[in-house]
N, C-alpha and C positions, 0 to 999 in steps of 0.2 A: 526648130528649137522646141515646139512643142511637144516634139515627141521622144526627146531628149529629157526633159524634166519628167514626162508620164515615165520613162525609164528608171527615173530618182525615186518617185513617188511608189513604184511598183518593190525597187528593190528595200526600200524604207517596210515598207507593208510586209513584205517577207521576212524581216529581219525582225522587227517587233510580232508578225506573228510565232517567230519558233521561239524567239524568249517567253513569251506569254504562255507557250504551249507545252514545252518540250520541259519534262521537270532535268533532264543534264545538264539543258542548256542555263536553268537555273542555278544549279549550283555548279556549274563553270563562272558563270557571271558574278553569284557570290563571292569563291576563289579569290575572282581577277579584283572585285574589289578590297578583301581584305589586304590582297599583296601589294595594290595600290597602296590602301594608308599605311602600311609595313614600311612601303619604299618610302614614305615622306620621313615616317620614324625614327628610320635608318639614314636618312639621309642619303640615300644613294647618289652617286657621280651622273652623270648623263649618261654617260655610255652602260652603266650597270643599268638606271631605269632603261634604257631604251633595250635592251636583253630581255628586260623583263616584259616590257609593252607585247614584244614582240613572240613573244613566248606566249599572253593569254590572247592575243589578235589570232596566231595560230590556233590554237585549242578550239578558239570561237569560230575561228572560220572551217574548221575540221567537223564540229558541229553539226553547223548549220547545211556543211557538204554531205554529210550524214543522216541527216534529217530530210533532205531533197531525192538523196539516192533510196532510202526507206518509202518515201511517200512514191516515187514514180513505181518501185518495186512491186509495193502496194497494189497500184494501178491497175500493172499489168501483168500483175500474177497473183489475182487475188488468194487463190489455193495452193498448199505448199508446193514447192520448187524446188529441187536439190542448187541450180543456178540460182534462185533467188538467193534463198539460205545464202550461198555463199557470197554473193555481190553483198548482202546488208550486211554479211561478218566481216566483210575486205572491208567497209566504209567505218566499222564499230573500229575496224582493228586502225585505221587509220589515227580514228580519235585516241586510242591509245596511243599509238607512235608518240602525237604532237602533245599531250598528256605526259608523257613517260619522258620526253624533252624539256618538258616545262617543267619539270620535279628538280631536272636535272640543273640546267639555270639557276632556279631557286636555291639550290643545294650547294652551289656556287658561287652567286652573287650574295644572299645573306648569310651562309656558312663561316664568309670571312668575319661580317660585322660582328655575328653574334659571339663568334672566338676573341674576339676582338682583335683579329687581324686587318690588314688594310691594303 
């Protein structure tokens, strides 16, 4: 059990450390909470916030897999790489993907409110 909680404890550490660190990860986390108090604003359905939850949990975790792939890269290639290079461009482009998803959601789920469709 105890090495189950140092498990919690370690991934907590990691997670507050790339926020703390990482200035995208900061204004992702902005982002997700502006679109938070949006959704209260809007009133969103359950099923619309949960689209949207689910949409900056991506982004975040897109991130923060980004930010791990960068640091190992890092590590073990400290001099440039044409494989590096492209392994940190496939994790950036990833963040893009679930990014370029989450616009889309947005464009979707408040599109209708602010039309004032329903």
């Amino acid at each position: 059990m105890k090495g189950l909680l140092a498990s919690f404890g370690y991934a907590w550490r990691g997670l507050i450390q790339v926020c703390k660190t990482e200035r995208n990860m900061k204004i992702h986390l902005a982002a997700g909470v502006i679109v938070l108090i949006l959704s209260g604003f809007f009133r969103l359905s359950w099923q619309e916030f949960l689209f949207v939850v689910l949409a900056i949990a991506l982004v975040l975790m897109a991130e923060a897999f980004n930010t791990a792939i960068e640091t190992v890269v890092d590590l073990v290639s400290p001099d440039y790489h044409r494989l590096a290079g492209k392994a940190k461009d496939a994790a950036a482009g990833a963040v893009l993907a679930a990014a370029i998803f989450s616009v889309v959601v947005g464009i979707v789920v408040f599109g209708r409110h602010i039309l004032g469709g329903r």
